[in-house]
C-alpha positions as CSV (number, residue, x, y, z in Angstrom):
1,X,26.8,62.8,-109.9
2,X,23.2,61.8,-111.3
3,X,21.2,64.5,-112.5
4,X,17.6,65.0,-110.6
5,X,16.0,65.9,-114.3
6,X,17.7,62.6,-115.3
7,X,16.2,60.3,-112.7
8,X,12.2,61.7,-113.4
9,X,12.6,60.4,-117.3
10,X,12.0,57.1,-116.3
11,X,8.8,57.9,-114.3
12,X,7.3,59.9,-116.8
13,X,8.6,58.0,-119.5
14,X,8.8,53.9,-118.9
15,X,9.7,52.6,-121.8
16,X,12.5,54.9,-123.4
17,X,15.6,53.8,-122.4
18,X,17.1,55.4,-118.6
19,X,20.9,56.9,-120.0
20,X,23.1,58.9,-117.6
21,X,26.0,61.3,-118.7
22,X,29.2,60.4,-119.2
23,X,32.0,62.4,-116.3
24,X,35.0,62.7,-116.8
25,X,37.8,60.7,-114.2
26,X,39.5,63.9,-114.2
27,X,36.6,66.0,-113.5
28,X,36.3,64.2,-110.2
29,X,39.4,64.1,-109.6
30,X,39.5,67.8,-109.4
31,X,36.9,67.7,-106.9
32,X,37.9,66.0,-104.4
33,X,41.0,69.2,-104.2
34,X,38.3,72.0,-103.9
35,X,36.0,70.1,-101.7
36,X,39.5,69.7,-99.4
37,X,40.0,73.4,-100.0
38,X,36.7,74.5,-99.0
39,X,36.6,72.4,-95.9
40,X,39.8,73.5,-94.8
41,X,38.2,77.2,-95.2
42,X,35.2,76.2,-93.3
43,X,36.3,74.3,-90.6
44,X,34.6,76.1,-88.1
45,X,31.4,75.9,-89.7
46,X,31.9,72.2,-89.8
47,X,32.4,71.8,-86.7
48,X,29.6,74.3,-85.2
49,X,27.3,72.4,-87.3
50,X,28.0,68.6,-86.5
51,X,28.1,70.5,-82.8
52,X,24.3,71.6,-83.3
53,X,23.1,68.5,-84.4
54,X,24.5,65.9,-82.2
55,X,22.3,68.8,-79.6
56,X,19.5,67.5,-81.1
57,X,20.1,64.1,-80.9
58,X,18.8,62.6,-77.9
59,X,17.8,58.9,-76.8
60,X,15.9,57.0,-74.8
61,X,17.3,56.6,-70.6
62,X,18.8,53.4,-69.8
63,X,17.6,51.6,-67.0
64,X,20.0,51.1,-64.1
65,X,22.5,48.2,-63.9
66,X,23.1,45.8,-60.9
67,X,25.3,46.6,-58.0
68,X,28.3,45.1,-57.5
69,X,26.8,43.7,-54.8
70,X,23.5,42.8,-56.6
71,X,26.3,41.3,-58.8
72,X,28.2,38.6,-56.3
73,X,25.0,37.4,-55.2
74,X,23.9,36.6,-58.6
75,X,27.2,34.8,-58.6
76,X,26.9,32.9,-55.4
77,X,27.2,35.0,-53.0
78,X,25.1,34.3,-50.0
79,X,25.8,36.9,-47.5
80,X,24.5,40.5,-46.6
81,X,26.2,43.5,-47.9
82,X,28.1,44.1,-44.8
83,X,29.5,40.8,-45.1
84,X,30.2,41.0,-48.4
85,X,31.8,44.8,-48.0
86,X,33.9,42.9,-45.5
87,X,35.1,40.5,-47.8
88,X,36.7,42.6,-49.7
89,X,39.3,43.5,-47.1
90,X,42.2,42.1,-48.3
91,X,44.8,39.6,-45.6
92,X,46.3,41.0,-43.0
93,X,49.9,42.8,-43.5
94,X,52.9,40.8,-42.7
95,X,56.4,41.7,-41.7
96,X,58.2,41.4,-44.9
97,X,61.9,39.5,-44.9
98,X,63.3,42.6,-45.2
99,X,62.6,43.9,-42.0
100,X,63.9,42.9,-38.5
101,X,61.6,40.9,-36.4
102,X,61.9,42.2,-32.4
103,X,59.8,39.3,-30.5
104,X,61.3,40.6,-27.1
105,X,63.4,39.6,-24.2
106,X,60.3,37.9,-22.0
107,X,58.7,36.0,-25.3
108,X,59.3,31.9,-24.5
109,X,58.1,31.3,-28.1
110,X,60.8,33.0,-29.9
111,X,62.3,35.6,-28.0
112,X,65.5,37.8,-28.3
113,X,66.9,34.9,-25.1
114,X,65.1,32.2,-27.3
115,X,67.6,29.7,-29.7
116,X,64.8,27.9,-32.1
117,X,65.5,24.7,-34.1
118,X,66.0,24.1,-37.3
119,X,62.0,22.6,-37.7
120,X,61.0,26.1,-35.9
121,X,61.9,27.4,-38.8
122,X,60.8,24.9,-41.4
123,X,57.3,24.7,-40.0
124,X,56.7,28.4,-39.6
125,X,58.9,30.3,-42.2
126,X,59.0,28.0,-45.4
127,X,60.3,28.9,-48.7
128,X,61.6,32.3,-46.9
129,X,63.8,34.6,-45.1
130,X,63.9,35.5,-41.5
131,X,65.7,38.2,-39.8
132,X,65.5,38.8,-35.7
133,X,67.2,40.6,-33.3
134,X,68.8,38.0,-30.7
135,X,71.0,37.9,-27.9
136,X,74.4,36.9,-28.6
137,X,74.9,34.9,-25.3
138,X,72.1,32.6,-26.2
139,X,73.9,31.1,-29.4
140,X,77.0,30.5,-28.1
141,X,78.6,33.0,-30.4
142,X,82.7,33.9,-28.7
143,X,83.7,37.0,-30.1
144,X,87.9,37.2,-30.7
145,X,89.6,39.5,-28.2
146,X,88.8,42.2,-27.4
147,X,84.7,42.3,-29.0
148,X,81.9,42.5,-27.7
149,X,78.5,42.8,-28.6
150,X,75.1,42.1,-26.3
151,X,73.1,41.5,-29.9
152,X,72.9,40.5,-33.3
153,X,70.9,40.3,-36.5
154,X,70.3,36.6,-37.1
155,X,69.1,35.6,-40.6
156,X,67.5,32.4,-41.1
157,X,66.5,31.2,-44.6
158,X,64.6,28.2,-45.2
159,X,64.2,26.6,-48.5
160,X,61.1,25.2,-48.3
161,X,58.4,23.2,-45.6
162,X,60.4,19.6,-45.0
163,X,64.0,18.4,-45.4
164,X,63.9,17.4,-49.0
165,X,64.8,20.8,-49.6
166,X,67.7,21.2,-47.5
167,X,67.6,22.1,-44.1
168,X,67.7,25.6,-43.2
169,X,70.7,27.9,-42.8
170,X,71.7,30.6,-40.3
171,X,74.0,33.9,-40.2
172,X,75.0,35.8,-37.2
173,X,76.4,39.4,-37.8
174,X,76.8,40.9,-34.3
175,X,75.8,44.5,-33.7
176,X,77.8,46.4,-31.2
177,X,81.3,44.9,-32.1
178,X,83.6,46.8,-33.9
179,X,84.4,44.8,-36.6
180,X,81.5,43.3,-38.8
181,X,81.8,39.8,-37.6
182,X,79.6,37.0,-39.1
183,X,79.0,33.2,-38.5
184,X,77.3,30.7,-40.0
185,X,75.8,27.2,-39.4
186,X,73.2,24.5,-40.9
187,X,70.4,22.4,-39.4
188,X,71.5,19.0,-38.9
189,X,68.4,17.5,-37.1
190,X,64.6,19.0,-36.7
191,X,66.1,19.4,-32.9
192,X,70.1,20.6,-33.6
193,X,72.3,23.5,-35.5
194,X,75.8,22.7,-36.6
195,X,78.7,24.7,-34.9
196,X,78.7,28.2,-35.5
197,X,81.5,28.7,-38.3
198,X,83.3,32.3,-38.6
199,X,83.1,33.8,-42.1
200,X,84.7,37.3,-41.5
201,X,87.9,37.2,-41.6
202,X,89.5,40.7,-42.1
């Protein structure tokens, strides 16, 4: 550490030569141990004090930043805020292919009495998976002896929006029977399904 007396010589003095002491390495070596020591012992008063003076620090306010809103017109937006509030609203919520779609027994679109083609399926369900409840006298589904069941879950699954993915597919697990039977069958046409094919066999 320089010495205050040390740095006046060359004011009062300009032409003698400026010459520090020599320190030790191990003098501040030993230095650094007690200054660790004493801040450990005064911790409090460390803190306390840095406490106190960031207090007194203080800085000029900041003026206020754009609204979001303010913000997606900058951007392009060209709308009030209402409509821009009402952008935000994300799409509407969709049945999800894990639920069971129940269009009804009057529906002439695609009923529970309804048996849709193959391009139903392909134009409104592409690239997914479609479960309804259906009537099981509509698809010509004949139960062994002895069954019965007035409905079933039909899953449809579509690989994607025209026949270059393969047209789509169809399972049949009846409801009220009591066995778990299951059929299948394939599109052959936009207009016509294959014959239903039993796949429980047990």
């Amino acid at each position: 550490m320089r010495s205050v007396a040390i740095d006046i010589i060359p004011l009062l003095y300009p032409n003698l030569q400026q010459f520090y002491p020599e320190v030790a390495p191990e003098a501040v070596t030993g230095l650094d141990s007690h200054l660790s020591v004493w801040a450990t012992a005064n911790g409090t008063l460390i803190y306390n004090t840095v406490k106190d003076l960031i207090g007194t620090v203080s800085g000029q306010p900041g003026t206020d930043g754009k609204s979001a809103y303010e913000l997606a017109v900058a951007n392009g937006f060209s709308g009030t805020e209402a409509e821009w509030l009402a952008s935000l609203k994300g799409p509407a919520w969709n049945e999800s292919a894990s639920m069971i779609i129940d269009n009804g027994g009057d529906s002439t679109t695609n009923g529970r009495a309804v048996n849709c083609p193959p391009s139903y399926y392909q134009t409104n369900y592409p690239a997914k998976e479609v479960r309804e409840l259906k009537q099981t006298s509509i698809f010509g589904v004949t139960l062994p002896s002895g069954q019965a069941s007035t409905y079933g879950i039909l899953t449809t699954k579509v690989a994607g929006n025209n026949t270059d993915f393969g047209r789509p597919r169809q399972e049949f697990e009846t409801t009220g029977s009591t066995r778990p039977w299951t059929y299948i069958r394939i599109g052959t046409s936009d207009t016509t399904w294959s014959d239903w094919e039993l796949i429980t066999t047990w």
